[in-house]
Every structure is written in structure tokens, then in C-alpha cells.
C-alpha positions as MATLAB code, in Angstrom:
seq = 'XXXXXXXXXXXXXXXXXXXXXXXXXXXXXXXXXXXXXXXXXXXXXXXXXXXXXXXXXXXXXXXXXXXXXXXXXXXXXXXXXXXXXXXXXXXXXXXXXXXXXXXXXXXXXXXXXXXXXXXXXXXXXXXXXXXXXXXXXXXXXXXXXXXXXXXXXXXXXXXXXXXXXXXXXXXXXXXXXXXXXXXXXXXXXXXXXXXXXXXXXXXXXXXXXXXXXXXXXXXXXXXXXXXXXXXXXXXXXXXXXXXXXXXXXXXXXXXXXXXXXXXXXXXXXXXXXXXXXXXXXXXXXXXXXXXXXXXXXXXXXXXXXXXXXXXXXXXXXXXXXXXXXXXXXXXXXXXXXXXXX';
ca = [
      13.509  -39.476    5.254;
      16.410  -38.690    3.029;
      17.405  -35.362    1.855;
      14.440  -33.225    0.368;
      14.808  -32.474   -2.895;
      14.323  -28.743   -4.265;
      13.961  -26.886   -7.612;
      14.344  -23.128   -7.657;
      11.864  -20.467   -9.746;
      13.396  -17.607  -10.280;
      17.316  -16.653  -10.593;
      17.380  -13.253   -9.699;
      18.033  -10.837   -7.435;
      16.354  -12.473   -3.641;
      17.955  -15.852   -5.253;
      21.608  -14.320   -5.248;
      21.513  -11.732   -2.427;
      19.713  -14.320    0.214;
      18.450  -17.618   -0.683;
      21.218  -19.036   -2.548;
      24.110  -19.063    0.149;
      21.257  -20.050    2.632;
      20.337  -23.557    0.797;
      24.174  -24.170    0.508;
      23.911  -23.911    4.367;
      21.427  -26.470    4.686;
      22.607  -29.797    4.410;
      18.916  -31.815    4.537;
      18.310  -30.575    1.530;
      19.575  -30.765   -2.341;
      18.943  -28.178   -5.269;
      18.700  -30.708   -8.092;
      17.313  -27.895  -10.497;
      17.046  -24.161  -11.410;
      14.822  -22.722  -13.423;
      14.416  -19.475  -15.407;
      13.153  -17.560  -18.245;
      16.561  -16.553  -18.867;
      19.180  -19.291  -19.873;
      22.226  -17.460  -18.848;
      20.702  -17.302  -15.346;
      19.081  -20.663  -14.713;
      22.854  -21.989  -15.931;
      24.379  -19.722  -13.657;
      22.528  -20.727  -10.470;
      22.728  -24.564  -11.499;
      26.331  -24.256  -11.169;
      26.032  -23.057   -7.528;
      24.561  -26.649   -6.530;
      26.081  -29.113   -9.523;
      22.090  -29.081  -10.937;
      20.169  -29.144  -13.948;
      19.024  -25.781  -15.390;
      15.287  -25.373  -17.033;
      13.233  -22.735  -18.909;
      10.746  -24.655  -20.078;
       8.017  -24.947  -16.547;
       6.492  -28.336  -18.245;
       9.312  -29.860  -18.240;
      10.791  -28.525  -14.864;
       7.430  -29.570  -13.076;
       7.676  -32.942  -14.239;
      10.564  -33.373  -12.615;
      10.967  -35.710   -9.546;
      10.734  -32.435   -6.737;
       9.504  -32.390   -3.103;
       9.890  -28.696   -2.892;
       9.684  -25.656   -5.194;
      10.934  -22.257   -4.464;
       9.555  -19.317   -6.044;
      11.710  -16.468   -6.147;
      10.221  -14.761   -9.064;
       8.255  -11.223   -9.418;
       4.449  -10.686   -7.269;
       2.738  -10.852  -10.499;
       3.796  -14.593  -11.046;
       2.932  -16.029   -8.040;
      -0.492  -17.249   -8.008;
       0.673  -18.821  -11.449;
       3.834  -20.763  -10.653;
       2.290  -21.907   -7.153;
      -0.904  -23.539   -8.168;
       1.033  -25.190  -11.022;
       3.087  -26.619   -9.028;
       0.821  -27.359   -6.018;
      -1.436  -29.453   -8.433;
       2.324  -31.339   -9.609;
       1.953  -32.570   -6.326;
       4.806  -30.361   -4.809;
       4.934  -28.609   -1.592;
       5.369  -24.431   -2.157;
       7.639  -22.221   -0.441;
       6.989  -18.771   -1.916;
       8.473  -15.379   -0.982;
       6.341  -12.772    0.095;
       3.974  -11.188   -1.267;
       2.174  -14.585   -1.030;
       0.486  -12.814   -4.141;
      -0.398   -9.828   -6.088;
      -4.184   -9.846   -4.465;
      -5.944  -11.569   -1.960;
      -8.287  -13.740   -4.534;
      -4.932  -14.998   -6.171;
      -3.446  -15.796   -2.816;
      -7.098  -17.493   -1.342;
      -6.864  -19.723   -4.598;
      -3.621  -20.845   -3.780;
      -4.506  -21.487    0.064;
      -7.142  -23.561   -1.362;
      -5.275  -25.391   -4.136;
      -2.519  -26.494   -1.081;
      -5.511  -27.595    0.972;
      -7.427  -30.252   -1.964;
      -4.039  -31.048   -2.830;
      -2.796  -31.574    0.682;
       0.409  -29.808    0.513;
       2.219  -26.904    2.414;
       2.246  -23.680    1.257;
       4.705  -21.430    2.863;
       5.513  -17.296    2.505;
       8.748  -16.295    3.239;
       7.855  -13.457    5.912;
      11.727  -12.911    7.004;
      11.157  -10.741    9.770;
       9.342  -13.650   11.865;
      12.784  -14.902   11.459;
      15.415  -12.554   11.950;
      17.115  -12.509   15.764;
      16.507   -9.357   16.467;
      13.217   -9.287   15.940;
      12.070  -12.027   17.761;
      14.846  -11.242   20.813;
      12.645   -7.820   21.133;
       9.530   -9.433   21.445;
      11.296  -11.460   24.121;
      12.083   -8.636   25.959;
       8.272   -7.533   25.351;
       6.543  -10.443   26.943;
       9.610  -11.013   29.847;
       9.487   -7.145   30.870;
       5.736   -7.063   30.656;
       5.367   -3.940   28.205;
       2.184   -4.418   26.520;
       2.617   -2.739   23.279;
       0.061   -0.220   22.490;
       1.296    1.797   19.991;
       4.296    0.778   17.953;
       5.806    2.881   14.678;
       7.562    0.701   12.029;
       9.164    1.947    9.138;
      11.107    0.560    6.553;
      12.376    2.913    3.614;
      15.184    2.799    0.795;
      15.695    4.610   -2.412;
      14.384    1.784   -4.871;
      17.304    0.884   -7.352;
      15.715   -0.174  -10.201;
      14.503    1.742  -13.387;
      10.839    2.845  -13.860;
      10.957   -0.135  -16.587;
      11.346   -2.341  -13.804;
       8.278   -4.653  -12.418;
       8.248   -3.388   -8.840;
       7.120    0.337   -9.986;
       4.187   -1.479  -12.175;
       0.883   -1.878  -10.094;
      -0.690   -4.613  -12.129;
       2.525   -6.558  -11.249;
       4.485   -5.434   -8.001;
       1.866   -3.270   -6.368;
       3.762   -0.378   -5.334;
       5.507   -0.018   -2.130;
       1.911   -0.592   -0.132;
       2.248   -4.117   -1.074;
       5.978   -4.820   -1.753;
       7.188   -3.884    0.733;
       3.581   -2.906    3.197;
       3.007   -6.620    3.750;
       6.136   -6.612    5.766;
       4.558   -4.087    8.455;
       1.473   -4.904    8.764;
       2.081   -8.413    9.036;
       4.790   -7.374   11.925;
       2.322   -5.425   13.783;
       0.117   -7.724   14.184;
       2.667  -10.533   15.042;
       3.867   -8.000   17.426;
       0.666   -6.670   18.673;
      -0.931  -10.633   19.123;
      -4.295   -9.037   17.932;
      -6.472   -8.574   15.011;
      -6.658   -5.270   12.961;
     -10.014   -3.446   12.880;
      -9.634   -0.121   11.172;
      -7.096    1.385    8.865;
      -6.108    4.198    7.565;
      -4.162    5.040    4.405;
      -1.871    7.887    2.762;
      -0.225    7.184   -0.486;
       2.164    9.374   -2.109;
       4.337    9.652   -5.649;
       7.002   11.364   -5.056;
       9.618    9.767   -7.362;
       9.586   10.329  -11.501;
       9.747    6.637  -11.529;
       6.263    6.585   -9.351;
       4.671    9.247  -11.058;
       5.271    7.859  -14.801;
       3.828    4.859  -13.432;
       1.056    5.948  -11.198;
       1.870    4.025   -8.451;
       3.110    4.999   -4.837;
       6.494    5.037   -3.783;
       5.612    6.464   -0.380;
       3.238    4.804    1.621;
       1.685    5.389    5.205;
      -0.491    3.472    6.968;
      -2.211    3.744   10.741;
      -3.782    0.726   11.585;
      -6.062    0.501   14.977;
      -5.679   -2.742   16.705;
      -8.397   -4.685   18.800;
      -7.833   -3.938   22.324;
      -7.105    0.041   21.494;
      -3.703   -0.556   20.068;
      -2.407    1.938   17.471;
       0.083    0.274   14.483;
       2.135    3.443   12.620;
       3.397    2.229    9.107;
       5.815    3.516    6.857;
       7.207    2.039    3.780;
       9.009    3.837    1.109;
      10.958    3.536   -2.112;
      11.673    7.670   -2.293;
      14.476    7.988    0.823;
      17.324   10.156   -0.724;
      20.248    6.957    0.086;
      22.497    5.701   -2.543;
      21.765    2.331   -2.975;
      25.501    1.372   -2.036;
      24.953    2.347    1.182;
      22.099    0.358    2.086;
      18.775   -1.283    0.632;
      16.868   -0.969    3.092;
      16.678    1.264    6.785;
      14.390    0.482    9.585;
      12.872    2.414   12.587;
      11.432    0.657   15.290;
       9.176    2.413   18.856;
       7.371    0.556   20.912;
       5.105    2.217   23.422;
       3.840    0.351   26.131;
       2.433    0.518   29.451;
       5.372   -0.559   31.447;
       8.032    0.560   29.161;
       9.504    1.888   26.110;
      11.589    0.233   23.564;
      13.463    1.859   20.562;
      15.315    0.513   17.918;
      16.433    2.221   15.026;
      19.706    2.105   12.904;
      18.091    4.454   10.392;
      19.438    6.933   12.776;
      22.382    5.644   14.337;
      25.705    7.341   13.216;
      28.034    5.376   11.291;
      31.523    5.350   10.785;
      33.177    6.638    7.527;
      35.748    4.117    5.587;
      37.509    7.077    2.682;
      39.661    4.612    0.267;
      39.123    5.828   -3.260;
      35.530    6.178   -2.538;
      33.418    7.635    0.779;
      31.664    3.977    1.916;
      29.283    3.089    5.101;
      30.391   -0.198    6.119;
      27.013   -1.968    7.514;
      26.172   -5.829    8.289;
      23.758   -6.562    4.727;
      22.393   -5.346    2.171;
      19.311   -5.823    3.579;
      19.384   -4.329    7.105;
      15.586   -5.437    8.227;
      16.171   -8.705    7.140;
      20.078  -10.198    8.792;
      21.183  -12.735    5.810;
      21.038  -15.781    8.595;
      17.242  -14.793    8.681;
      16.245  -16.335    5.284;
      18.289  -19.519    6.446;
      16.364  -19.969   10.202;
      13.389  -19.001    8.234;
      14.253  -21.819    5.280;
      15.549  -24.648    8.058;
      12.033  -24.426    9.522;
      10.039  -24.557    6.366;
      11.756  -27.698    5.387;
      11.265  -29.130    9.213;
       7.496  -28.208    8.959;
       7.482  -30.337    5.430;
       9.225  -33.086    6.645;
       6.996  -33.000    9.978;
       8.870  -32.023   12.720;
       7.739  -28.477   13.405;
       4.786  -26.900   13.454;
       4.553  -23.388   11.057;
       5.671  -19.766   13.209;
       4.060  -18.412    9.902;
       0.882  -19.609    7.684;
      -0.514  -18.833    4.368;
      -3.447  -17.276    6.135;
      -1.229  -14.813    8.161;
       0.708  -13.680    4.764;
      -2.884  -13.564    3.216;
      -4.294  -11.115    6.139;
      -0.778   -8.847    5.766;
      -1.750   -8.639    1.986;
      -5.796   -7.398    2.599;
      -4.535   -5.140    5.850;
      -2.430   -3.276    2.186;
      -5.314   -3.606    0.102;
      -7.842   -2.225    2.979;
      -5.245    0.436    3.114;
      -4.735    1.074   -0.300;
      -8.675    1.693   -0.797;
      -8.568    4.032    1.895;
      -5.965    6.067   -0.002;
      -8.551    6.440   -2.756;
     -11.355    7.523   -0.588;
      -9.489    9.347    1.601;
     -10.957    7.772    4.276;
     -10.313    5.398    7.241;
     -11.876    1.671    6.555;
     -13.012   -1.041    8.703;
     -10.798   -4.387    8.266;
     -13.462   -7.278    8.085;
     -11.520  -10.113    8.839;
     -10.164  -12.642    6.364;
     -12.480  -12.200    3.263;
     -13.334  -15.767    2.139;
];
């Protein structure tokens, strides 16, 4: 098989800070096209790979693709990937796999008639520090029974933006929830069965928009394992020092492992401004993450791997937010079901 080819949704911000110098890493594949809603954008990432730029999605679809990337807002999703699922394309989409979970079962079951791969770009399943911990888990024997994971930042964007609308980004429960609770679960090897919400608006931007930008979430595991969530847009860092911070305990019953940067002091660089130096912009996620995680989506198109990740698993992390955004409204804890067919 020669090189796959690959068209790009969506021009904007995960295109530039992750995806774009990843694909320029990967040399089985070729971006023959980019496509946008804005011109000046679709040109401007064309020019990174020598391809054509679209707006129009007719005429981008009808192009001769083996792979599309969608890189565009939640809201879109469920849209773009049955479109072009049923142009006979396979799908690599970045998480959320969708706004809800009847969007996202639609699109499981549009890549199944049309026999295609759908794919959800779940970086932490990807990123080496991740997986080197849950090495140490299973080599040390630790048996996780409790573990807290939080990621927070102080959202950038204006309350115009998408991300603070619920009827298009969800809130942090979903944006950036379906992180966690797909982590705990990946780290836990076990199915959730009961969870338990908290939802705050602490922001303007939240309130004006009646959404959550704070977000806690206890999830109990089978086998009487305890998951601690927290996910927030309201953390008082300027965004120059850092998207996103992460916190990391694991309790188990032969050990105890910590991880947490959110914490760790830092050294001070004073030029004509105080600055934190730091490894990325986005410290849960190490940059090489979205390119392991990219190499093996294209290896599980062409055939030669089997996926760490499936639609199904993205589709549980997205009900495990929805379970525990209804339980914010009750103020109650609620059973998890299983997958909801």
C-alpha cells in the first residue's frame, strides 16, 4: 500500500498547536487537502503540506481521500463524520467523539454499514507517561483502588467562544470530563457502576452562559474502586504559563503512586517579562503524544495494528459525563447502565 492519503477538517487551534507538526512527522502519509469555513485558514494550513485548500464540504468530500481528520468544534462532529463515513472514508475524529451519546452511537453505526474505522483521538492513551505509570502499576503489583485525576486551566477564550456554549461544547464535564473518565477506567481495567456529580459556575464567562466551568465527578468502579475527577476551566493561571495542569494519586494495595506537576515548583526565567518555562502547551497531553497516537491510527487503517482505543470506549467516556452531568441536576448519585444502545 502506498502512502495514505488525508484531508484535514478544521484549521484551528488542535490543528496548529498538535496535529499539524505531527502529520509532517509521519512520512506514510500525505495531506493532499485542508479544509475550512474560513479561507484565510484552509490556505494557510495547505501551505504547510503543498495541498489544496477547500470550504465548500461537497466538493472536499468528493475528493479522492482515504482518511479525514476532524479537528473542528464538539458540536460538528456527528455532522462532518457521517458525511464523510458514507463518502466512503475512514474517520479519525478528536475527542469528544461527539456532543451526545445518540450523535456518537449514529456514527459508530454509520462506520459499521459502511465498513470503515472510526477513530477518537483520546491522547492520554498515548502519551509516555501515562502509559509508563501503568507499567509500573501492573509490574509493582499495586492494584489501583482509588485514584484522583485532575486536569484544570483558566480557559482562554471569550464567553463568545463555542467551548462555554452547552448546546455546542458541553462545558468542561464534557470537554474536557471525557478525558478522566475515560482514563479511569483505562486505568482502573473495570466498568463504572455509580457516579456522582458536582457542577459549578464560577467564571462570568460560565455564568452568562449557564454552563459549568468547574466540574467534579466521583465515580465507583466494579470491584469497589473509587475514580476522583476534576476538570476545570476557572484555575486562576495566565494562560502563558500553561493550558493545562494535571494531578495524578494512585492508591493501591501494595503501593502508592503520585504524580503531579500542578504542584511542582518551577524555575523563574525574568527577561522583560516574569515566564515559567515548561515542556507544552499542553502539559497532560506531551506534543509526541498526538503523533504515537496518529502513527497507530493510520497502522490500524492500513491493517497492521489492532485499535489501543475504540469508538465504543470514547462513547462510554462521553455517557460516564452525561450520567454525571444528570446527577448534578438531581443532586444525586446515579447508577451507570452500561453502554445505552
Amino acid at each position: 500500500m502506498g502512502k495514505l492519503k488525508v484531508g484535514i477538517i478544521g484549521c484551528g487551534n488542535i490543528f496548529n498547536l498538535a496535529h499539524k507538526n505531527a502529520l509532517k512527522n509521519i512520512k506514510e502519509v500525505k495531506v493532499v487537502s485542508c479544509m475550512d469555513i474560513k479561507a484565510k485558514r484552509a490556505k494557510e494550513a495547505a501551505k504547510e503540506f503543498n495541498a489544496k485548500p477547500y470550504t465548500n464540504l461537497d466538493k472536499f468530500l468528493d475528493l479522492d481521500l482515504d482518511v479525514i481528520e476532524i479537528l473542528t468544534p464538539t458540536y460538528t462532529h456527528a455532522e462532518l463524520a457521517i458525511k464523510a463515513l458514507k463518502s466512503g472514508k475512514h474517520v479519525i475524529v478528536e475527542k469528544p467523539i461527539a456532543l451526545t451519546s445518540e450523535e456518537a452511537q449514529k456514527m459508530i453505526k454509520t462506520a459499521e454499514k459502511e465498513g470503515l474505522w472510526l477513530l477518537v483521538g483520546h491522547t492520554r492513551r498515548f502519551d509516555k507517561r501515562w502509559i509508563q505509570i501503568k507499567e509500573v502499576i501492573k509490574k509493582r503489583n499495586i492494584v489501583p483502588m482509588q485514584i484522583r485525576k485532575a486536569e484544570v486551566q483558566r480557559l482562554p477564550f471569550p464567553e463568545s467562544a463555542w467551548y462555554w456554549k452547552p448546546n455546542k461544547g458541553g462545558g468542561v464535564a464534557i470537554d474536557l470530563g471525557v478525558h478522566v473518565t475515560d482514563f479511569l477506567r483505562w486505568y482502573f481495567e473495570s466498568e463504572p457502576i455509580k457516579i456522582l456529580g458536582i457542577g459549578k459556575a464560577i467564571r462570568k464567562e460560565a455564568k452568562i452562559n449557564n454552563t459549568h466551568d468547574h466540574f467534579l465527578m466521583m465515580i465507583q468502579f466494579e470491584g469497589n474502586k473509587t475514580g476522583l475527577a476534576e476538570v476545570s476551566w476557572a484555575y486562576s493561571y495566565p494562560a502563558r504559563y500553561g493550558v493545562f495542569y494535571h494531578h495524578l494519586d494512585i492508591l493501591g494495595k501494595n503501593g502508592r503512586i503520585r504524580y503531579t506537576p500542578l504542584d511542582t515548583p518551577v524555575v523563574g526565567v525574568v527577561k522583560h517579562h516574569f515566564e515559567m518555562p515548561r515542556f507544552s502547551p499542553l502539559l497532560s497531553a506531551f506534543p509526541e503524544a498526538f503523533e504515537t497516537e496518529l502513527r497507530h491510527f493510520f497502522r490500524v487503517i492500513m491493517g497492521e495494528e489492532e485499535p489501543r482505543i475504540t469508538a465504543k470506549d470514547a462513547l462510554i467516556a462521553l455517557q460516564m459525563t452525561e450520567v454525571a452531568i444528570e446527577s448534578t441536576k438531581r443532586g444525586e448519585s446515579l447508577e451507570f447502565k452500561g453502554v445505552r444502545e
